[in-house]
LUMBA-102808 format. One record per atom (N, C-alpha, C): atom name; y, z, x. Coordinates in steps of 0.02 Angstrom, whole numbers. Atoms other than C-alpha are relative to their C-alpha. Layout:
N
+----+--------+--------+--------+
!  a !     c2 !     c3 !     c1 !
+----+--------+--------+--------+
! CA !      Y !      Z !      X !
...
+----+--------+--------+--------+
# end
This chain:
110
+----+--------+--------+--------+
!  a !     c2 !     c3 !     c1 !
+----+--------+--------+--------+
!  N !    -60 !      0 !     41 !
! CA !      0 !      0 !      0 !
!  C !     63 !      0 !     43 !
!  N !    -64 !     -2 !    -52 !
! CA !    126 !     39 !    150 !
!  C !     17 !    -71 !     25 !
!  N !    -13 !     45 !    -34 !
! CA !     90 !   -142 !    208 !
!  C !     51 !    -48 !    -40 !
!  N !    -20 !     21 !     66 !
! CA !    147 !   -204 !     20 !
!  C !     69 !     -2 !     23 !
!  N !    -77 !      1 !     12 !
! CA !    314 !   -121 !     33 !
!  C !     41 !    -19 !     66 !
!  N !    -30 !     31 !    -49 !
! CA !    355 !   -184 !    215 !
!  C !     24 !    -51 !     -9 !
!  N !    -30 !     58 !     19 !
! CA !    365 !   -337 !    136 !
!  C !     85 !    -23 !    -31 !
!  N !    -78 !      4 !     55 !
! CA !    509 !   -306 !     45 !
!  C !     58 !      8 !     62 !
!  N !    -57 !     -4 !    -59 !
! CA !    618 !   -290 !    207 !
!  C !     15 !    -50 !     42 !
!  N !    -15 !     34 !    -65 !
! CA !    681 !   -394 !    323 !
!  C !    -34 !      3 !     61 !
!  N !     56 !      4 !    -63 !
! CA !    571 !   -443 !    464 !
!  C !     54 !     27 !     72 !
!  N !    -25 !    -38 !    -28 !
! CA !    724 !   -401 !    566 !
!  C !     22 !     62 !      5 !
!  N !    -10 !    -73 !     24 !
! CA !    765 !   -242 !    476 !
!  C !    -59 !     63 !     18 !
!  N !     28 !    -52 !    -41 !
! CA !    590 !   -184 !    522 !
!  C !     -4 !      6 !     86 !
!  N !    -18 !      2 !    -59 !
! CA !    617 !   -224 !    698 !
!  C !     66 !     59 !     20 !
!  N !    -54 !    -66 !    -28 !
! CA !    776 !   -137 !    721 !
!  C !    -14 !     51 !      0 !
!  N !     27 !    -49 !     17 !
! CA !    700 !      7 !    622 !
!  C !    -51 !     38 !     64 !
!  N !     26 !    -26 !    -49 !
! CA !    572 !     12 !    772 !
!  C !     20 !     22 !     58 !
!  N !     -1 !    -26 !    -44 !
! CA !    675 !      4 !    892 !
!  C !     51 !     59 !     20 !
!  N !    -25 !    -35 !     15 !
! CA !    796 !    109 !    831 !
!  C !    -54 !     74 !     -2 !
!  N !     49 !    -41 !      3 !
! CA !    641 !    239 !    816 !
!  C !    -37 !     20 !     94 !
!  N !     17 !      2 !    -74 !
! CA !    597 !    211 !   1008 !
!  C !     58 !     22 !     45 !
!  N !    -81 !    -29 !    -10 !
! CA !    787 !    246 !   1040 !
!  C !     19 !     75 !     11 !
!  N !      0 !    -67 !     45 !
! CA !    772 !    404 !    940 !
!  C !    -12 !     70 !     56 !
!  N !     19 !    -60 !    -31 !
! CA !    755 !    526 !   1070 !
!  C !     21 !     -3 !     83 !
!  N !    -60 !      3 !    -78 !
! CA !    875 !    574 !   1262 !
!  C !    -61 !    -44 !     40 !
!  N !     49 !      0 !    -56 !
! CA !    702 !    571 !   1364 !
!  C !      6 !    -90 !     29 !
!  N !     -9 !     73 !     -8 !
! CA !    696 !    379 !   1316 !
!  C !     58 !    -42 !     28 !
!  N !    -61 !     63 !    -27 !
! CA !    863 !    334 !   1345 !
!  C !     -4 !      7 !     60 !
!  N !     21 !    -22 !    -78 !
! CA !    836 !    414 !   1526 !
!  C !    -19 !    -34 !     24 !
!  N !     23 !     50 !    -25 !
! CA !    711 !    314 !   1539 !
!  C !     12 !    -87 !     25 !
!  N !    -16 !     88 !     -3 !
! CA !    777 !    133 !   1495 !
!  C !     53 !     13 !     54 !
!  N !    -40 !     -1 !    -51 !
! CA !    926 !    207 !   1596 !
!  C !    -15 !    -30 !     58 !
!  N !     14 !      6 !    -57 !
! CA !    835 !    222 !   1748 !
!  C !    -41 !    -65 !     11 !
!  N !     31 !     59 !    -12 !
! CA !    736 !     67 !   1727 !
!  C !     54 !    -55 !      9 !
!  N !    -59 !     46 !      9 !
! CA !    897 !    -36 !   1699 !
!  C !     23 !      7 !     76 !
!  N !    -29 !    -30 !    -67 !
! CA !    954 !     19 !   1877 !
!  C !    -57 !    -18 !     53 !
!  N !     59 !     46 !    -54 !
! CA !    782 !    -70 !   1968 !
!  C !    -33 !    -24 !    -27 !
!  N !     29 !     48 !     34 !
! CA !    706 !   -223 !   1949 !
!  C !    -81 !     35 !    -44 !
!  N !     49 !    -41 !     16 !
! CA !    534 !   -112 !   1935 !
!  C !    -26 !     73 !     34 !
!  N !     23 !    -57 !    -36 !
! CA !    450 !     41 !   1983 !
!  C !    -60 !     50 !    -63 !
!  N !     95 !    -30 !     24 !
! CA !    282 !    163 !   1950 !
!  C !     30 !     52 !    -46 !
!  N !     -4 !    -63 !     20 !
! CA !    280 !    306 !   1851 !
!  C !      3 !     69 !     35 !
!  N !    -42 !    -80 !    -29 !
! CA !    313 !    434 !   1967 !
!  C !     54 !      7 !     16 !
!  N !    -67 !     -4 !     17 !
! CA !    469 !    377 !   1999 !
!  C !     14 !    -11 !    -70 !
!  N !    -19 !     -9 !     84 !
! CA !    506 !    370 !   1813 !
!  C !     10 !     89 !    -16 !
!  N !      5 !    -75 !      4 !
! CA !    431 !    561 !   1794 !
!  C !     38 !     35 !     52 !
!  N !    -38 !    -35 !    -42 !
! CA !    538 !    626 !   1951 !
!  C !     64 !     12 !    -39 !
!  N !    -28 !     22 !     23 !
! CA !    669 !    575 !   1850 !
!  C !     20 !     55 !    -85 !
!  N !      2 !    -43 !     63 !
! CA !    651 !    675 !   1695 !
!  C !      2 !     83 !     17 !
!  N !     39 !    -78 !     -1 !
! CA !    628 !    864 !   1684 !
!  C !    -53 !    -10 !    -47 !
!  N !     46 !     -6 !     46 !
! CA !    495 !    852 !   1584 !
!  C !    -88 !    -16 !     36 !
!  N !     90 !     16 !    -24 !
! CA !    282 !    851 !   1618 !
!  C !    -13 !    -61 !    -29 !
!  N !     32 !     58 !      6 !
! CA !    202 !    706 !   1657 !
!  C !    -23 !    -27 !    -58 !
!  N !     39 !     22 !     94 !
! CA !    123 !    688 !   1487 !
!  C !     26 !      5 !    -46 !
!  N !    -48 !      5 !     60 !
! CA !    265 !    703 !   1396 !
!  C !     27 !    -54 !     18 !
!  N !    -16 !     73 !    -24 !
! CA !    346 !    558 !   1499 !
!  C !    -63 !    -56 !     -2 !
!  N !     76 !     42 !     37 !
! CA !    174 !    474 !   1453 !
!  C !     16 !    -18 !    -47 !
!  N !      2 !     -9 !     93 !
! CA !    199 !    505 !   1273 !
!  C !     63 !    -53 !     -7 !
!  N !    -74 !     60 !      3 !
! CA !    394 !    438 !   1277 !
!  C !    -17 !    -81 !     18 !
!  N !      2 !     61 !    -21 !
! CA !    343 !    279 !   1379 !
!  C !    -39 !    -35 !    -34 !
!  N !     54 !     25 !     57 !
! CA !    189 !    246 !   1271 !
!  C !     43 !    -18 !    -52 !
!  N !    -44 !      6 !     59 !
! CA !    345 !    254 !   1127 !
!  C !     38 !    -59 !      7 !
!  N !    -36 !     69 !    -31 !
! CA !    435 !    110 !   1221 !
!  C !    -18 !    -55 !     -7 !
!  N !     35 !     55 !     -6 !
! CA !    302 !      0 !   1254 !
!  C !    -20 !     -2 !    -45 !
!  N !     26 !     14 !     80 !
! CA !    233 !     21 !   1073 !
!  C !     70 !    -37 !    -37 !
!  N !    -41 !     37 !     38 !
! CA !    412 !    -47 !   1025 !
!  C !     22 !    -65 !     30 !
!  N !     -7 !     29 !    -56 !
! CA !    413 !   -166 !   1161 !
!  C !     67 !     -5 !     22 !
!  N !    -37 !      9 !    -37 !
! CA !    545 !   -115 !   1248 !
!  C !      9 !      3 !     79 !
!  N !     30 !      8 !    -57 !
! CA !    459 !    -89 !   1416 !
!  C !    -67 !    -47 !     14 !
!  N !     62 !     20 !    -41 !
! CA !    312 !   -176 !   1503 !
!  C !    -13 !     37 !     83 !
!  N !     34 !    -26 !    -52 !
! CA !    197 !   -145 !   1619 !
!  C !    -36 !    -46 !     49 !
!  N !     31 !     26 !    -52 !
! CA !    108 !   -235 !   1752 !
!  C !    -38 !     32 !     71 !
!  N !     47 !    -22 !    -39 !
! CA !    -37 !   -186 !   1856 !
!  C !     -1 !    -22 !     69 !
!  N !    -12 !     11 !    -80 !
! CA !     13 !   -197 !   2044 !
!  C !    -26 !     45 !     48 !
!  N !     49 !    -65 !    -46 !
! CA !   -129 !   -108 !   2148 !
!  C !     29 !     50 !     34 !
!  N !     36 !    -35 !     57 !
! CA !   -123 !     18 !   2160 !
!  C !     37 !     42 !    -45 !
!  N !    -48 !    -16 !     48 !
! CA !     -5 !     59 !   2027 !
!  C !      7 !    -44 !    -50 !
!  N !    -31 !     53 !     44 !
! CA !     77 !    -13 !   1866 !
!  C !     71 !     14 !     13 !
!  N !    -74 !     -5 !      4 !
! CA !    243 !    -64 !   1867 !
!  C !     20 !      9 !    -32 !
!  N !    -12 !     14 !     68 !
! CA !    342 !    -46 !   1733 !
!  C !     90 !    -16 !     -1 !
!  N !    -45 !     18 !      7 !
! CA !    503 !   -123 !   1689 !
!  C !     31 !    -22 !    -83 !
!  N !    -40 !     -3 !     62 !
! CA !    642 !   -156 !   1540 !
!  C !    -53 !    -80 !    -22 !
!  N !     17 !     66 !      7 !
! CA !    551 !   -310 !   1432 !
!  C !     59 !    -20 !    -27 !
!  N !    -61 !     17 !     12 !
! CA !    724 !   -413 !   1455 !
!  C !     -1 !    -74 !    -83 !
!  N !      7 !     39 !     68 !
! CA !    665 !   -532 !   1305 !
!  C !     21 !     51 !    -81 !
!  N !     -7 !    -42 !     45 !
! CA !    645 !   -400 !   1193 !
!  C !     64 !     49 !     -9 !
!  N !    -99 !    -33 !    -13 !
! CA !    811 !   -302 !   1254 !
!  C !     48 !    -37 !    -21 !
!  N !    -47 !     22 !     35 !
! CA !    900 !   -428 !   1214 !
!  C !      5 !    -21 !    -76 !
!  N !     30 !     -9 !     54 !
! CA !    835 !   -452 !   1048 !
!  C !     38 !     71 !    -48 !
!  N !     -8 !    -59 !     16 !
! CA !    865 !   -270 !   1024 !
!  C !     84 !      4 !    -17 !
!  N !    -82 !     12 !      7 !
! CA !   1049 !   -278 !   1074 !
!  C !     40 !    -48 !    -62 !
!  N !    -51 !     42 !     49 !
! CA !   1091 !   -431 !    950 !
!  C !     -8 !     23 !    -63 !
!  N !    -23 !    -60 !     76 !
! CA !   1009 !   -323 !    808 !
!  C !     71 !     42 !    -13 !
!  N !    -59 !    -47 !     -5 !
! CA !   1118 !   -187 !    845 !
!  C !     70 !    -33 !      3 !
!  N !    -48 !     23 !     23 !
! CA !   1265 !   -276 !    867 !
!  C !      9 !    -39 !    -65 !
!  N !    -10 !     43 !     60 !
! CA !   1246 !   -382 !    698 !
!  C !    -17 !     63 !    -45 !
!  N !     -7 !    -49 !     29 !
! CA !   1196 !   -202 !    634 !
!  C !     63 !     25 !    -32 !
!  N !    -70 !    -39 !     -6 !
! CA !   1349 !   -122 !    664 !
!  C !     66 !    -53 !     -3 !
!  N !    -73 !     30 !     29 !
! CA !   1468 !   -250 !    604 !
!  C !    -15 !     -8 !    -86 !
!  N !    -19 !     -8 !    100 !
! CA !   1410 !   -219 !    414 !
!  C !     53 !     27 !    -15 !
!  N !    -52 !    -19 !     22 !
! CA !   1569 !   -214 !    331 !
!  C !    -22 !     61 !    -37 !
!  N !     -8 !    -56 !     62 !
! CA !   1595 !    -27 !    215 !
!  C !     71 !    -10 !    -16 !
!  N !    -39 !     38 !     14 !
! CA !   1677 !    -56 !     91 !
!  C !     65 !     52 !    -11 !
!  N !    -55 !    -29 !    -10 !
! CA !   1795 !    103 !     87 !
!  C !     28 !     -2 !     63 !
!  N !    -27 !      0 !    -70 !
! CA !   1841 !     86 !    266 !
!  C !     37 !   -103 !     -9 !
!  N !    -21 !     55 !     16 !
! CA !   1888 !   -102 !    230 !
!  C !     44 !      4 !    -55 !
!  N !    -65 !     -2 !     47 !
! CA !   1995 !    -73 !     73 !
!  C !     45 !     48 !     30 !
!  N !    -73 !    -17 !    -34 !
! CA !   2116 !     44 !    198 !
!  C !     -8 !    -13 !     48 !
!  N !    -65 !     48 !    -70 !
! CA !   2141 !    -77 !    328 !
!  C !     49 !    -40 !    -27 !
+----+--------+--------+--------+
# end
């Protein structure tokens, strides 16, 4: 039944929704922060990075890549992981076409 009423939305609306949901929390922005700032790098630099235990920076990054806003790549002996710049930008033109919905009391006093 949940799949039913997805229908009724905007295929972009649930997108944003996701990644607006992947957003949703400092740890993450930390993260994309610090990924934005090198082309790639492992997860221990990621977790140095945080205060937080390894398995909670698990949990967050798992939250990323389930919205694809990171990837990963398996570079012996490590994965890399980096911003997925397809999907970032994607993300960004939601949000900006988000946030120019006119309201309409803020528009009748300009």
């Amino acid at each position: 039944m949940a799949s039913a009423k997805k229908e009724k939305y905007a295929r972009e609306d649930i997108r944003l929704a996701r990644y607006a949901k992947a957003l949703a929390h400092p740890a993450r922005i930390a993260i994309l922060r610090h990924l934005a700032s090198l082309d790639n790098c492992c997860f221990n630099e990621i977790s140095k990075e945080l205060p937080l235990a390894d398995s909670t920076v698990s949990q967050h990054m798992n939250e990323l890549k389930d919205a694809g806003l990171i990837q990963g790549s398996f570079k012996p002996p490590r994965v890399q992981y980096c911003i997925n710049t397809e999907n970032w930008k994607q993300a960004r033109k939601y949000f900006k076409e988000f946030t120019k919905i006119k309201i309409a009391q803020i528009d009748k006093n300009k």
